[in-house]
DOVEXDREN-103451 format. One record per residue: x, y, z of N, C-alpha, C in turn. Coordinates in steps of 0.001 Angstrom, whole numbers, plus 524288, in hexadecimal, padded with zeros to 5 digits. Example, Ala and Ser with C-alpha at 12.3 -4.5 7.8 and 13.67 -1.06 7.14 Angstrom:
<rs>
833867E9C681E788300C7EE6C81E78833907F31C81E78
832327F73681BA8835667FBDC81BE4832648001E81EBE
</rs>
This chain:
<rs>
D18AA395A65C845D153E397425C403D121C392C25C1C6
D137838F315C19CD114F38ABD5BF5AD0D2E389F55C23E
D09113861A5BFCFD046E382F45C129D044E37FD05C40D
D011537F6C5C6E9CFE7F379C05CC03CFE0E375C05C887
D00D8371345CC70D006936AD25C84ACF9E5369605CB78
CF67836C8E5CF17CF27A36BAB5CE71CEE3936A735C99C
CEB78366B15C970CE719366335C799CE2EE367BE5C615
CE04536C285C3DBCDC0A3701A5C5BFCD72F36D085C2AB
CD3FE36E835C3C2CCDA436AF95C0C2CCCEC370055BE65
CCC0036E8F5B66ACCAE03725C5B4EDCC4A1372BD5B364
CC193376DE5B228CBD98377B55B30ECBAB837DBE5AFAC
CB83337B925AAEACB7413802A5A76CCB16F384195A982
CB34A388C35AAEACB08D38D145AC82CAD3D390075A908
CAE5A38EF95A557CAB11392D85A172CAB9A3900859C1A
CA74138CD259BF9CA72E3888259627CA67138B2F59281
CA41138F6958F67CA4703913C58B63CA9113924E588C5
CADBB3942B58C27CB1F03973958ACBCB693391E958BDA
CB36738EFD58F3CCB98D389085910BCBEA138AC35950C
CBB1038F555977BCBF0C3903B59B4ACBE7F38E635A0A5
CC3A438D585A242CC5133883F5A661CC78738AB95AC11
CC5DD388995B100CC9D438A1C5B47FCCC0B3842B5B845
CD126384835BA17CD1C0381E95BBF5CD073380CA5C2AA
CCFDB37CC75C31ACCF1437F6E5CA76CD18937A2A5CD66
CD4A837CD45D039CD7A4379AF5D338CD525378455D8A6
CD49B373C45D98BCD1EE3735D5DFD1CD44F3724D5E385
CD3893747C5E7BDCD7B4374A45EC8DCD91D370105EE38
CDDC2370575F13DCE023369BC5F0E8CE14636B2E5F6A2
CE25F36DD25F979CE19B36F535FF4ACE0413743D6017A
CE01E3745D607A5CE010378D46098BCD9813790B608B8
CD70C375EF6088ACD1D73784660620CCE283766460D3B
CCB1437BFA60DD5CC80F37D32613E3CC30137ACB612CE
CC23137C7C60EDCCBCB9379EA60D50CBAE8379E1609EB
CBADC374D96070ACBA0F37325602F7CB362374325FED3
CB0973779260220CAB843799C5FFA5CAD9537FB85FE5C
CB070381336001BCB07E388856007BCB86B3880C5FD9E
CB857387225F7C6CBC80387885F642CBF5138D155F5D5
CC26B38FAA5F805CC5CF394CA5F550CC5863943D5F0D3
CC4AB3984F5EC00CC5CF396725E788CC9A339B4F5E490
CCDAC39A7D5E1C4CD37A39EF95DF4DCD15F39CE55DA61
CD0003A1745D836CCDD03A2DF5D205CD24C3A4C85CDDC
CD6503A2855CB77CDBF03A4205C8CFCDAA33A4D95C286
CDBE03A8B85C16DCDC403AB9A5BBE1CE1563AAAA5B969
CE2F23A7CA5B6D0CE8D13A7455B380CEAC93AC525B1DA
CEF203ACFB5B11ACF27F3B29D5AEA0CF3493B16D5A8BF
CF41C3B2C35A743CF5143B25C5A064CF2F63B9DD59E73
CF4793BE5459FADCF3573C1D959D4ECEB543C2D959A58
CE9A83C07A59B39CE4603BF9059B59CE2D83BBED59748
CE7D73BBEE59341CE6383B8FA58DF1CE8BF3B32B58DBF
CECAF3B1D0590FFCED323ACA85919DCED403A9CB596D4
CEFD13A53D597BDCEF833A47559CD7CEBFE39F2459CB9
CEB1C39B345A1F3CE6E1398625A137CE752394DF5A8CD
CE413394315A86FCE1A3390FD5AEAECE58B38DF15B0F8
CE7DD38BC05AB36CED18386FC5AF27CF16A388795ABBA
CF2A338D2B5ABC4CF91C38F165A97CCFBD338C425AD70
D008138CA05A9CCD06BA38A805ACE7D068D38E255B2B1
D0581393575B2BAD07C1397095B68ED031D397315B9D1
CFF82394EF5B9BCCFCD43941E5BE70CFD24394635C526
CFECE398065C801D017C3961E5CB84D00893929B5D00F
D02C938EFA5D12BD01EE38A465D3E8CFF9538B0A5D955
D0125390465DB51CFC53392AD5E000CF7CC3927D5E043
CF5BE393185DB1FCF1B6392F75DA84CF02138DF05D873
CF25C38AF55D648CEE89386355D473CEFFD382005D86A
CF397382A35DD0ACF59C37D875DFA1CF5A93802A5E508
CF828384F25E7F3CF71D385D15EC9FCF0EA3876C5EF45
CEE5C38BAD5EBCCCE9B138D075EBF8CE5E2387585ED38
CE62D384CA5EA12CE33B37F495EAD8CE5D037BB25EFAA
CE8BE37C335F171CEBBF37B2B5F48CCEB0037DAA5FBA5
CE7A3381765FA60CE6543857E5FEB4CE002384705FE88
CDD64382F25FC02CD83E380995FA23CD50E382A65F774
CD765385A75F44ECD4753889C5F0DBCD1F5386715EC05
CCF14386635E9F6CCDED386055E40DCCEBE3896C5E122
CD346388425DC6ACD64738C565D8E3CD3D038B085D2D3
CD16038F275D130CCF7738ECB5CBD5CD250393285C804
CD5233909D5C3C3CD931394865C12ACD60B393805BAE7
CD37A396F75BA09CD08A3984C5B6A1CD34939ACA5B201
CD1573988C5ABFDCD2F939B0D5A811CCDB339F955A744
CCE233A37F5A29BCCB6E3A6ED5A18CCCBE03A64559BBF
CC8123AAB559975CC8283AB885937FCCCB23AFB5593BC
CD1BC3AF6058F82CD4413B31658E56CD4553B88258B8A
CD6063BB1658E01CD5A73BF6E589C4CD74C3C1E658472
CD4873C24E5808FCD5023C04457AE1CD6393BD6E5797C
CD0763BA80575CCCCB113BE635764DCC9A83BEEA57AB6
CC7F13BDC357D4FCC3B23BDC4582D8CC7E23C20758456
CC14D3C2A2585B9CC2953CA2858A0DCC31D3C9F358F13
CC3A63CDC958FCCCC5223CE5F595C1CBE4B3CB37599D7
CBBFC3CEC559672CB5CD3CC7959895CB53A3C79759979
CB5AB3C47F59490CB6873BD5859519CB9633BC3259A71
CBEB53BDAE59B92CC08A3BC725A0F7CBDFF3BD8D5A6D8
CBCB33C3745A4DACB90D3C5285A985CB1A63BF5C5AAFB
CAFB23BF285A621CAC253BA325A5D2CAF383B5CA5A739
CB2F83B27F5A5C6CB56A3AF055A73CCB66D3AE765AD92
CB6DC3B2DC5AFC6CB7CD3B3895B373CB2853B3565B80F
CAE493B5645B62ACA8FF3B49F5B6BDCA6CD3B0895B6C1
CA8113ABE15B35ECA6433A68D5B239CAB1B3A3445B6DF
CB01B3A3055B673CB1F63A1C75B935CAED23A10C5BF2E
CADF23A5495C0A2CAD293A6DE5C746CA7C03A39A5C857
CA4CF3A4DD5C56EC9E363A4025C549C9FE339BC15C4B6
CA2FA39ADB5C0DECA477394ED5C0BECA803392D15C4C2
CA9F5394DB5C913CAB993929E5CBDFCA83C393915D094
CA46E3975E5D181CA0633977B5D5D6C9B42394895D42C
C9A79391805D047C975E38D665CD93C9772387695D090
C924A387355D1B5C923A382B35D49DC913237C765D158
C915D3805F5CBC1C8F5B37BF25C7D4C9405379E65C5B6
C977937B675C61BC9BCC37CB25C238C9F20375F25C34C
CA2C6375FC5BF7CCA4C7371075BDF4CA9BE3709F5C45D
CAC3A376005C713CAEDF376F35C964CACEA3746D5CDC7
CA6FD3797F5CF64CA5E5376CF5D421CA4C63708B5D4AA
CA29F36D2F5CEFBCA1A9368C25D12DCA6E7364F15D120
CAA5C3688A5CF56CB066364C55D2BCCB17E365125D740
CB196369BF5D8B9CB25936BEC5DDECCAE41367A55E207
CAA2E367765E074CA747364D85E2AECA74B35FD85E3F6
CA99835C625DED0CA9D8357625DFF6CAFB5356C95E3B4
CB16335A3B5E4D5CB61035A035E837CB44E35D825EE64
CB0C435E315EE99CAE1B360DB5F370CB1CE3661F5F39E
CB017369655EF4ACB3C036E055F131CADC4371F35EF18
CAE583772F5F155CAA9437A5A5EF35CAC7C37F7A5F024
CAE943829A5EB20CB11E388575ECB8CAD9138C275EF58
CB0C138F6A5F0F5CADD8393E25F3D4CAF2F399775EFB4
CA9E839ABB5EE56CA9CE39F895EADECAA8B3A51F5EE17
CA9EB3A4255F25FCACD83AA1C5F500CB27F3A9575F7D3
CB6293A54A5F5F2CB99D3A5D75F6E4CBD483A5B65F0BD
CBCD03A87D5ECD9CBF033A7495E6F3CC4923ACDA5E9A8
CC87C3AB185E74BCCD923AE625E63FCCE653AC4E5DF15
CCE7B3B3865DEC2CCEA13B2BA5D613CD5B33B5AD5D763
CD73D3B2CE5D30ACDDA63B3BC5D1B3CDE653B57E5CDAC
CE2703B7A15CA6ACE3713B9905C614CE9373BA7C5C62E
CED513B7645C23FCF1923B8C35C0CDCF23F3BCD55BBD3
CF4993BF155BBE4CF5773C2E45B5A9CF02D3C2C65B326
CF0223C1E35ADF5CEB803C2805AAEDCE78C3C05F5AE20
CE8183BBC15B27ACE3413B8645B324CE22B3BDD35B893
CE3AF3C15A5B9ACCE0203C6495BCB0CDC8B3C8305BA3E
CDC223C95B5B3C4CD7D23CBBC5B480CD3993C7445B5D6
CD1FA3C2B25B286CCD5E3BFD05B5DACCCB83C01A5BC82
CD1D03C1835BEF4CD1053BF525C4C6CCEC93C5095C6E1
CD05B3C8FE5C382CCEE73D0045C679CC6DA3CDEE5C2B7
CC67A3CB085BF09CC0E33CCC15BE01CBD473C93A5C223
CBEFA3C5405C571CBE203C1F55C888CBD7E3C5A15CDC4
CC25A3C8B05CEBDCC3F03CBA25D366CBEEE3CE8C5D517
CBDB63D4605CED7CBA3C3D77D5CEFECB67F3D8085CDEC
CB34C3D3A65CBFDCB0493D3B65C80BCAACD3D0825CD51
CA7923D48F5CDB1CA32C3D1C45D159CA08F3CFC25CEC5
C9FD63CF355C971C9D223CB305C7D5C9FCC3C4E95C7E9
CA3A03C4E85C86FCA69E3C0695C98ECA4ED3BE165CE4E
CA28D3BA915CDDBCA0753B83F5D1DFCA0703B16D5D232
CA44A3AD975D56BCA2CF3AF595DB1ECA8683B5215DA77
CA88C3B92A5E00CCAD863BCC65DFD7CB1B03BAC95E288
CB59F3BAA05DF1ACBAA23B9665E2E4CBC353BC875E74D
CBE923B8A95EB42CBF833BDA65F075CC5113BF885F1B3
CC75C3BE1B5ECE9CCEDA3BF2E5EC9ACD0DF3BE085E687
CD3763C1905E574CD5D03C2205E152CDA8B3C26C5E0B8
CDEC63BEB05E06BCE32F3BEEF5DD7CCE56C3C1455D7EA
CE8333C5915D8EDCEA513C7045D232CF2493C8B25D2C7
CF25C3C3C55CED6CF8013C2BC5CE14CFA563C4395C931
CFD363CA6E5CA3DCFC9F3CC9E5C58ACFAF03CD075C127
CF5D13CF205C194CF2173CD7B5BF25CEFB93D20B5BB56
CEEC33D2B75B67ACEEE33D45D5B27FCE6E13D6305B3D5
CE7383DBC25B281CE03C3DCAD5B38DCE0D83E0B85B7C5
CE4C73E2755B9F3CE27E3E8105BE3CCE3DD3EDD85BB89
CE6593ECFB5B628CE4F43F4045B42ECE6893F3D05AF2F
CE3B73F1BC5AB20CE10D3F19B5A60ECE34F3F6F55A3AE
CE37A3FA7C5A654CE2B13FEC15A566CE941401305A4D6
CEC613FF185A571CF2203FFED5A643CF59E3FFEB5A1B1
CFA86401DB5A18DCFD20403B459D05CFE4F3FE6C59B04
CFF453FBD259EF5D02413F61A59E2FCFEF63F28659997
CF93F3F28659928CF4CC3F01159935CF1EE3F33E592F6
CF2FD3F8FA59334CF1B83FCDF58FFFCF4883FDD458B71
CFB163FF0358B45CFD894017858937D009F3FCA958798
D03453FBC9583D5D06C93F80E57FFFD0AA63F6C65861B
D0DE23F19C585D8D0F923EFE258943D12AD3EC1B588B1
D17DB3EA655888ED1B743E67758874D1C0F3E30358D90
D196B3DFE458CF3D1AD03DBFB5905BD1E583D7C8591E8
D1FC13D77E58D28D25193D23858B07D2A1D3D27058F9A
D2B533D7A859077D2FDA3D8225923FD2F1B3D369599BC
D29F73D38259AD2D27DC3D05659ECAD25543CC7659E57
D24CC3C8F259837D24EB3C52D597ADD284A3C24959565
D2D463C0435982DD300A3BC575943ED30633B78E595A7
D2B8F3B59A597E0D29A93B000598B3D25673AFE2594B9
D23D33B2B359031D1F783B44458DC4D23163B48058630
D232D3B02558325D24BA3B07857D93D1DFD3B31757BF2
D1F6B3B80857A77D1B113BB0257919D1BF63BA8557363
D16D73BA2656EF0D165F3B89756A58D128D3BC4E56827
D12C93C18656809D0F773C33A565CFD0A893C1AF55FAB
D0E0A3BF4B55E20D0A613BE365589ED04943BB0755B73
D07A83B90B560FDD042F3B3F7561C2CFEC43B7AB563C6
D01763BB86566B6CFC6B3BF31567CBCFAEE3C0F4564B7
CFB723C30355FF1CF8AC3C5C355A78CF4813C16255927
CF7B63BC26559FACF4F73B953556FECEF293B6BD55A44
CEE2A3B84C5604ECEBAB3B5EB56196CE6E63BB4C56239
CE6613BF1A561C9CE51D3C4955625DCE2A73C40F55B3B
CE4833C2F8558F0CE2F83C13D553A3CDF043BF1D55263
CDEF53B958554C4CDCB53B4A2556B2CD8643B2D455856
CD9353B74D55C9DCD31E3B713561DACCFC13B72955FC0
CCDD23BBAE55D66CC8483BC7155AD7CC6AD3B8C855699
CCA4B3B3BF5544ECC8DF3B2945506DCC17B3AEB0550C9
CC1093AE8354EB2CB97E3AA4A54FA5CB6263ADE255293
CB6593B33E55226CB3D73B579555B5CB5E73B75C55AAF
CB1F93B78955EB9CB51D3B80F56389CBA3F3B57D566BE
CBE0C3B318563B5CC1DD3B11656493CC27C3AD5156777
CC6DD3A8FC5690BCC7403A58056B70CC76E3A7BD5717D
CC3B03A49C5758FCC57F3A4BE579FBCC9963A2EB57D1B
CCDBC3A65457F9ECD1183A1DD58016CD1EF3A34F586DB
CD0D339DD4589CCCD09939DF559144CD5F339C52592BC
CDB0A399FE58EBECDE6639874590EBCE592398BA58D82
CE83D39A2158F3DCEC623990C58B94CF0FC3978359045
CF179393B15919BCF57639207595ABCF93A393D1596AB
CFD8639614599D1D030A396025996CD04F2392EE59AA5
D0967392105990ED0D0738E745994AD141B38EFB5988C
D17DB38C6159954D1CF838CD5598C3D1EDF38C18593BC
D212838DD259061D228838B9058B79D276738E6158AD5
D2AF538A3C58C4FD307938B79589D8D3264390CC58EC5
D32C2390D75928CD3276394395965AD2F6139A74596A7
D2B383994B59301D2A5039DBF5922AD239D39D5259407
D1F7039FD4594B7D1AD839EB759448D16AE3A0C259030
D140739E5E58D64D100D39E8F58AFCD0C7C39AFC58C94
D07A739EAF589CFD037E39BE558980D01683990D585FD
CFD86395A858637CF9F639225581FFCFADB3943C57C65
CF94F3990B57D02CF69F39A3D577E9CF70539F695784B
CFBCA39F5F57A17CFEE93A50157883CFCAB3AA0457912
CF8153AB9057CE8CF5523AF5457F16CF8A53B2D558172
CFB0A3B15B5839ECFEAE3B6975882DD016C3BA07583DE
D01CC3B96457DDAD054F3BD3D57B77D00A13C14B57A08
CFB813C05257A70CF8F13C4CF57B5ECF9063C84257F74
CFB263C701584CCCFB1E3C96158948D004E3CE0B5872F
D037D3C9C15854BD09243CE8158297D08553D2B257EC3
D04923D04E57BF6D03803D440577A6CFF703D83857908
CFD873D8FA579D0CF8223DB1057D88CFB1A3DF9857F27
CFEB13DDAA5822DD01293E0BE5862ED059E3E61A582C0
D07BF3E13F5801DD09AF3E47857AE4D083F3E90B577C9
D03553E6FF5765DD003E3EB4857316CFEEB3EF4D57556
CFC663EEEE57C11CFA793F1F257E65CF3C33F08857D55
CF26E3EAB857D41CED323E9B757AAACEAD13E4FC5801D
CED1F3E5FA5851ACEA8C3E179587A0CE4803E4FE58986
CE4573E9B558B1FCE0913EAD158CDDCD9F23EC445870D
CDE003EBBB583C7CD89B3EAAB57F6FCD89A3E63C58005
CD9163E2565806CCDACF3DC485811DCD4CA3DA9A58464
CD7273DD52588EFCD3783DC9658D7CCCE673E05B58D87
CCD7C3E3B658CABCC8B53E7DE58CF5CC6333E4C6586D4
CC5F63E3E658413CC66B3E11A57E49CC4413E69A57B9B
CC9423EB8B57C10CC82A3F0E157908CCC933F110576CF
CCBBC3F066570E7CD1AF3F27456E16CD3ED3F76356E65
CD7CF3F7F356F31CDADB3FCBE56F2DCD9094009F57374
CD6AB3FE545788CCD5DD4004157C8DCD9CD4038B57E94
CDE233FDFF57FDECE4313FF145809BCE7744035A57DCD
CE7094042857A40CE9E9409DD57690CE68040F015797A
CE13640E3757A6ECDDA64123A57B9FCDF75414AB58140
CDFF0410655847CCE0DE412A4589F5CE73E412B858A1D
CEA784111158939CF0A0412BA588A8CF043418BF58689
CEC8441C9A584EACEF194208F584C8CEBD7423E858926
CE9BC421EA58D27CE80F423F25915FCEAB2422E8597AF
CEC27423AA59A9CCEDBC422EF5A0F4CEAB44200E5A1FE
CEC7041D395A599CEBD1418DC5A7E0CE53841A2C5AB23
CE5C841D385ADC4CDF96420625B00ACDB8F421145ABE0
CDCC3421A25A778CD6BD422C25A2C6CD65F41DF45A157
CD917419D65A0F3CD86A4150759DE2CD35A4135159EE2
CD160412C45A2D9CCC50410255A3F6CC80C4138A5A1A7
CC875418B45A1BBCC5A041A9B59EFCCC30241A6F599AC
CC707416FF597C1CC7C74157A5903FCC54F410B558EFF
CC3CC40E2C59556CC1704086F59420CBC1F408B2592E5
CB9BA408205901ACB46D4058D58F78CB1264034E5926B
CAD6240718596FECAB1D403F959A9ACA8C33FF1559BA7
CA8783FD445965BCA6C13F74059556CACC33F35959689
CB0C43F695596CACB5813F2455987ACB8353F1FA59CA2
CB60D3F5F659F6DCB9D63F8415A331CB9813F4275A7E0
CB52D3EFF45A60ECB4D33EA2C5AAF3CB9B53E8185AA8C
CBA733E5AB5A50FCBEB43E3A95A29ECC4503E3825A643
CC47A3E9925A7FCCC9B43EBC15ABF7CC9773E9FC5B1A5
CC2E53E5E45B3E0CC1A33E5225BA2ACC5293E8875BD51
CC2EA3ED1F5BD42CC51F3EF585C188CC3273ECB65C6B1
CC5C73EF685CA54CC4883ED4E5CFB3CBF893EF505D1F7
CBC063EC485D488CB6463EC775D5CDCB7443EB605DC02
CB28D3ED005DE3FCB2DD3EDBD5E4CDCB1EC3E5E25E3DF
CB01B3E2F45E10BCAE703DDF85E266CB47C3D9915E036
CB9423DDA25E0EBCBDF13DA785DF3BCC06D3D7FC5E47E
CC3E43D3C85E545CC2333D1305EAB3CC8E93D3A95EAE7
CCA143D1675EFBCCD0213D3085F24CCD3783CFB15EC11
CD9B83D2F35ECF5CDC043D0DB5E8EBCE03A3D1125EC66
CE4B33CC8A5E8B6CE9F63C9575EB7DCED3F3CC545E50D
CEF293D0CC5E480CF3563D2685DEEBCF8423D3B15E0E7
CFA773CF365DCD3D00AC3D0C75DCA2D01B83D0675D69B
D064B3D3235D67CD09043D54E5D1FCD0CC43D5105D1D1
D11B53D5E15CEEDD16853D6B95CDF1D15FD3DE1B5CB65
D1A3C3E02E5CD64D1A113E4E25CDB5D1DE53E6BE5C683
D20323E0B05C5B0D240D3E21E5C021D213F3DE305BC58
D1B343DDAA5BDBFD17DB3DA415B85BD17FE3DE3F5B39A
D1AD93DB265AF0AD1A763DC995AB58D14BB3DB095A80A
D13D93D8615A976D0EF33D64B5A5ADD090E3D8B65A6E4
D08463D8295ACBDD04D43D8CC5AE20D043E3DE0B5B191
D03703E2FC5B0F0D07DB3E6645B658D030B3E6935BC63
D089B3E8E45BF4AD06E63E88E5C394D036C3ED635C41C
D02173EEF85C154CFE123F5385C107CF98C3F1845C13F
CF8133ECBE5C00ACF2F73E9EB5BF3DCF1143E9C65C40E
CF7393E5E45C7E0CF3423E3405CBF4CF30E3E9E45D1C3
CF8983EE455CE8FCF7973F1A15D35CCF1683F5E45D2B0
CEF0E3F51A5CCECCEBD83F7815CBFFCE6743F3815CEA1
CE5FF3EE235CFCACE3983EBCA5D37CCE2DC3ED785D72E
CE6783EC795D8EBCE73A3ED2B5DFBCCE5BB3F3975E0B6
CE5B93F6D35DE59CE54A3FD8C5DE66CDEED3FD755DEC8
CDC8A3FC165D96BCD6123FBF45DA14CD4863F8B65DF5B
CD62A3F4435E10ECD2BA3F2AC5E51CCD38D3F53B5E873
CD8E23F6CB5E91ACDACF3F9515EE7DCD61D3FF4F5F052
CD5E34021B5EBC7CD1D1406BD5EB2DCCCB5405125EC0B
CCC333FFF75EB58CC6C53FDAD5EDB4CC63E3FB515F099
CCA843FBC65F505CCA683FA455FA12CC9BC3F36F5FA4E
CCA2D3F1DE5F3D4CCBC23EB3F5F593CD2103EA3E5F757
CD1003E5695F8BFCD5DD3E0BA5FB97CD9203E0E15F7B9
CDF8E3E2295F81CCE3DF3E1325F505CE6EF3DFEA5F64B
CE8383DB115F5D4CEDBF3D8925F658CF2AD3D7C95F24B
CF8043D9EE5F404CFA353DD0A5ED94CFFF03DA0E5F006
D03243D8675EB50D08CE3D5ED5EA9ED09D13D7AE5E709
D0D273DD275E856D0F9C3E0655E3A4D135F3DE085E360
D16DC3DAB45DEA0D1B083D7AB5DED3D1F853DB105DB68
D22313DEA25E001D24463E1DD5DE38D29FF3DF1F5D841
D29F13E1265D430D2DAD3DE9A5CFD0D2BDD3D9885CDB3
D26D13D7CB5CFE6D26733D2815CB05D23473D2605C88E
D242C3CEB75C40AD20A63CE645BF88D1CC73CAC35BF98
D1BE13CAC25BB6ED153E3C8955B9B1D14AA3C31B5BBD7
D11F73C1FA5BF53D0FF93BC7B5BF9AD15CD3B8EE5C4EB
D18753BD6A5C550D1B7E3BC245CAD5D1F833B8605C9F7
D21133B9015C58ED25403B5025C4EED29483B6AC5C084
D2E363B3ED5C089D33BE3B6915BCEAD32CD3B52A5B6E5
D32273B8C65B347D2F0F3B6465AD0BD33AD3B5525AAE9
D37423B6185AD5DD3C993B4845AAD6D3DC23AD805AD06
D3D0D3ACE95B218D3F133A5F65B34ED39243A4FE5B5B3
D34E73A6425B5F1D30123A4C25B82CD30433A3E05BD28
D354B3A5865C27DD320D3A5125C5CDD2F503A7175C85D
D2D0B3A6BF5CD32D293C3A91B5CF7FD2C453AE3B5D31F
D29F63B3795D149D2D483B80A5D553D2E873B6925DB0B
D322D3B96D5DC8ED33233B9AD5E1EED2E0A3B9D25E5B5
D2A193B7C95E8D0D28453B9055EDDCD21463B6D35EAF8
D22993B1DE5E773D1D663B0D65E3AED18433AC8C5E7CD
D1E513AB855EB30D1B193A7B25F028D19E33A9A45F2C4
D1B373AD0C5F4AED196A3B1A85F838D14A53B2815F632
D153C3B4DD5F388D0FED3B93F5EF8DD0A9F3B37A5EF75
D0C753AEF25EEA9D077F3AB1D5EDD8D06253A9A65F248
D09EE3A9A55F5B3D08883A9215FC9BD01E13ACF55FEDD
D06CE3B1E85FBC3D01A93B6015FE8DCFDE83B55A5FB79
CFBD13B4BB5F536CF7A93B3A65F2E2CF4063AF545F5F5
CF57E3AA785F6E5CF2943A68A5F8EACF1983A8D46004C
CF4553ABA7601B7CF2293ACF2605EFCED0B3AE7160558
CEDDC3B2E6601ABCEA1D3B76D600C0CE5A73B4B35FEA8
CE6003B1DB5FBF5CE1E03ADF15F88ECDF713AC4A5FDD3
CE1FA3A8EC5FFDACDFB33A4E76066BCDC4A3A8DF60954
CDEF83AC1560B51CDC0E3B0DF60D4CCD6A83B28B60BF0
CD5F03B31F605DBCD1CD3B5126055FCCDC33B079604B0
CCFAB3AC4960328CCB0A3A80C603C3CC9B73A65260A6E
CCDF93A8D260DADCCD333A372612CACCF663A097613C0
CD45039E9F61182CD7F939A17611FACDDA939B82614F6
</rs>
């Protein structure tokens, strides 16, 4: 679970807002040094915390990937509340357009080291919360350059629309690596809006404290409370009491109740969404597996590429929340990811 003692060159993408991605440059395995592979990684944190160089980073990605010759850029975003879902979806827009930039502070590192990425070879990733940026990357043809593979590692964003997501919800009983503080969420929900349009906030780290994990600045007890109330999907659509509205309808009318001005918000799946690599745990409490099997269902009906690791009995994020280690068959499962990754670039 832990982080690469790699080095990454950091590099701010979007100066108005001070948001940063890191990018790791390949240290072998590299065919040719003008036409880089490039793995586009979204952090997990429930959408509202999380950040580019958390503790749980996984070291596949910031040390083998580069290692195979890839260039790995693990990007922070604007969080959600205040910033909307939209802000991420733009973040995500500026991102792509700034790393296919020939002006950019990136390419002229890359450069003074004779490296030059290749924009039709991008693979976008997404752990938990950090899926939805990687599904608005996935589907979104205005996202341009388009990625040609998509990784989603139980990943939070394939059905908005669900009881889990809709209806009041206890989560605690599946977080007890998680000292949840409600006041702290009252108090930051309080907070946001204060000076106007509220503080932007692109990062809240996790970290170990006292065997337990939190973050920076105590964001993830909104993910609890949210969930609690039954208030993440007003959260995200930014419609109050949406959530009370569609909980007294079936799961089939819900979409009906949305507001055609939001219904982007949900990226459904588009014929211009590229092949996807989803696995899940089949006993995620946090995140459910109705998300990533409601993925894999839309593309499948649209005759896209699905590659699926139903991980029958495990939980969120593939590891024991009771002693942290990694589930049974986790090398396995990253074996076949980096295949699948290699594959679709060429390697």
């Amino acid at each position: 679970m832990s982080a690469s003692t790699i080095s990454p060159e950091t590099f701010v993408y979007d100066k108005r807002h001070n948001i940063k991605l890191d990018a790791y440059l390949p240290t072998s395995g590299i065919k040719d040094k003008s036409h880089l592979p490039v793995f586009v990684h979204f952090h997990g944190g429930g959408i509202v915390a999380g950040s580019r160089d958390d503790t749980f980073l996984p070291a596949w990605i910031t040390s083998t990937l580069p290692s195979k010759g890839f260039l790995v850029i693990s990007a922070d975003y604007r969080l959600l509340f205040p910033s909307s879902a939209d802000d991420i979806i733009t973040d995500v827009h500026t991102l792509f357009s700034y790393i296919a930039s020939p002006s950019s502070d990136l390419s002229a590192v890359l450069s003074s080291q004779g490296f030059a990425l290749d924009t039709t070879r991008i693979v976008v990733s997404g752990e938990s919360g950090g899926n939805y940026p990687a599904k608005a990357a996935a589907t979104l043809a205005s996202v341009q350059p388009r990625p040609i593979a998509w990784v989603d590692r139980c990943g939070q964003g394939g059905d908005w629309l669900s009881d889990h997501w809709v209806k009041p919800y206890n989560v605690l009983p599946f977080t007890p690596f998680i000292i949840y503080d409600k006041a702290k969420a009252l108090k930051i929900e309080r907070e946001a809006f204060k000076g106007g349009e509220g503080q932007v906030v692109v990062k809240s780290a996790n970290r170990m404290v006292d065997g337990k994990i939190q973050d920076d600045l105590g964001r993830f007890n909104l993910f609890i409370y949210w969930l609690e109330q039954g208030l993440f999907v007003d959260r995200i659509l930014g419609l109050p009491s949406i959530s009370a509205k569609l909980a007294t309808v079936s799961h089939d009318e819900r979409l009906s109740l949305i507001p055609a001005d939001k219904r982007h918000i949900l990226l459904p799946i588009t014929r211009s969404t590229c092949p996807i690599f989803v696995v899940h745990g089949t006993a995620d409490g946090m995140v459910p597996f109705s998300d990533s099997e409601a993925i894999a269902k839309e593309m499948e009906e649209q005759g896209l590429e699905v590659e699926k690791r139903w991980r029958e009995g495990d939980s969120h994020a593939f590891f024991n929340p009771v002693t942290f280690q990694p589930s049974a068959g986790v090398e396995k499962l990253v074996d076949d990811i980096l295949s699948w990754v290699g594959n679709k670039v060429g390697i």
